[in-house]
C-alpha positions as CSV (number, residue, x, y, z in Angstrom):
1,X,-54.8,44.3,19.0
2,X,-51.2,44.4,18.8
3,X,-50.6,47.4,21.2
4,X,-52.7,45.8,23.7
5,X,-50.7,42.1,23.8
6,X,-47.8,43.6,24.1
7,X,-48.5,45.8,27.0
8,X,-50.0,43.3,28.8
9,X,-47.4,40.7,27.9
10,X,-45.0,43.4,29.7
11,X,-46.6,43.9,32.5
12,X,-47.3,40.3,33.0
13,X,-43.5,39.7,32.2
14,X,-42.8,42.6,35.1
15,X,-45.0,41.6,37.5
16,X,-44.1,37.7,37.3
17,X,-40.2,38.7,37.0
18,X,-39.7,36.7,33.6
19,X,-39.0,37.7,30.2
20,X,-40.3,35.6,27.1
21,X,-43.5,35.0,25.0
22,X,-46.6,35.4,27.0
23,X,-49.0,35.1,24.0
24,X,-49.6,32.8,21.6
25,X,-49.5,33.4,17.8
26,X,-52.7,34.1,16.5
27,X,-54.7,32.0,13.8
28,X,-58.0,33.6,13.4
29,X,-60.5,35.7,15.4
30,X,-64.0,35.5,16.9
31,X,-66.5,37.6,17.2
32,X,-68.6,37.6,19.8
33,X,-72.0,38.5,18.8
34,X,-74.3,37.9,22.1
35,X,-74.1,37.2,25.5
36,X,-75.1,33.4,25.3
37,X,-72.2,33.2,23.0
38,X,-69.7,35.3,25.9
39,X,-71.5,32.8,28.4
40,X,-70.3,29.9,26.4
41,X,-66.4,31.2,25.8
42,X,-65.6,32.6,28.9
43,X,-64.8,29.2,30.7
44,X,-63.0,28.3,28.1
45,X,-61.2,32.4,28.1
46,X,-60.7,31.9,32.0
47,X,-59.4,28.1,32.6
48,X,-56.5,29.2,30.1
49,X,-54.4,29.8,32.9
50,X,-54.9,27.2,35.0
51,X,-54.5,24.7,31.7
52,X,-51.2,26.4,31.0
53,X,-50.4,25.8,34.9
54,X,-49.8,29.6,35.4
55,X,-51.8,29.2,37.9
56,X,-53.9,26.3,40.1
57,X,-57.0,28.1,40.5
58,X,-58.8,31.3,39.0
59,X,-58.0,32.8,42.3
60,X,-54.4,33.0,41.7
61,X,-54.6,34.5,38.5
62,X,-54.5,38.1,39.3
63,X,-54.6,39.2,35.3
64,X,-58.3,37.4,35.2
65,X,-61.0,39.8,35.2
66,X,-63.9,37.4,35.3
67,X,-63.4,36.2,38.6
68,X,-66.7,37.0,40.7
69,X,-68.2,36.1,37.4
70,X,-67.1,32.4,37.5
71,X,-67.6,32.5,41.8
72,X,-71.0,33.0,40.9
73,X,-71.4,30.1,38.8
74,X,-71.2,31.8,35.5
């Protein structure tokens, strides 16, 4: 999991033309084991950005890729 935050906190760092923490320190993880479980996190996964107020919509997130997902209602 490692590799994988900190390429993408790179490349989110490049493309947003900041440097700093992108992700937070992690606590605990959780497996998800069906998708009524996925159904029920990935609101919660997607409005992370907006909440943070990296972006105002899910639109402008370009790093979200559950977009047409949540268009279409979830």
């Amino acid at each position: 999991m490692h590799s994988i935050k900190s390429y993408t906190a790179h490349e989110i760092n490049k493309a947003e033309q900041r440097s700093g923490k992108v992700w937070q320190d992690e606590s605990h993880d959780r497996l998800i084991r069906n998708e009524k479980e996925l159904r029920e996190k990935l609101p919660y996964t997607a409005n992370n950005p907006i909440k943070s107020k990296l972006a105002e919509t899910h639109a402008d997130y370009e790093w979200l890729y559950v977009k047409g997902w949540i268009e279409r209602g979830g």
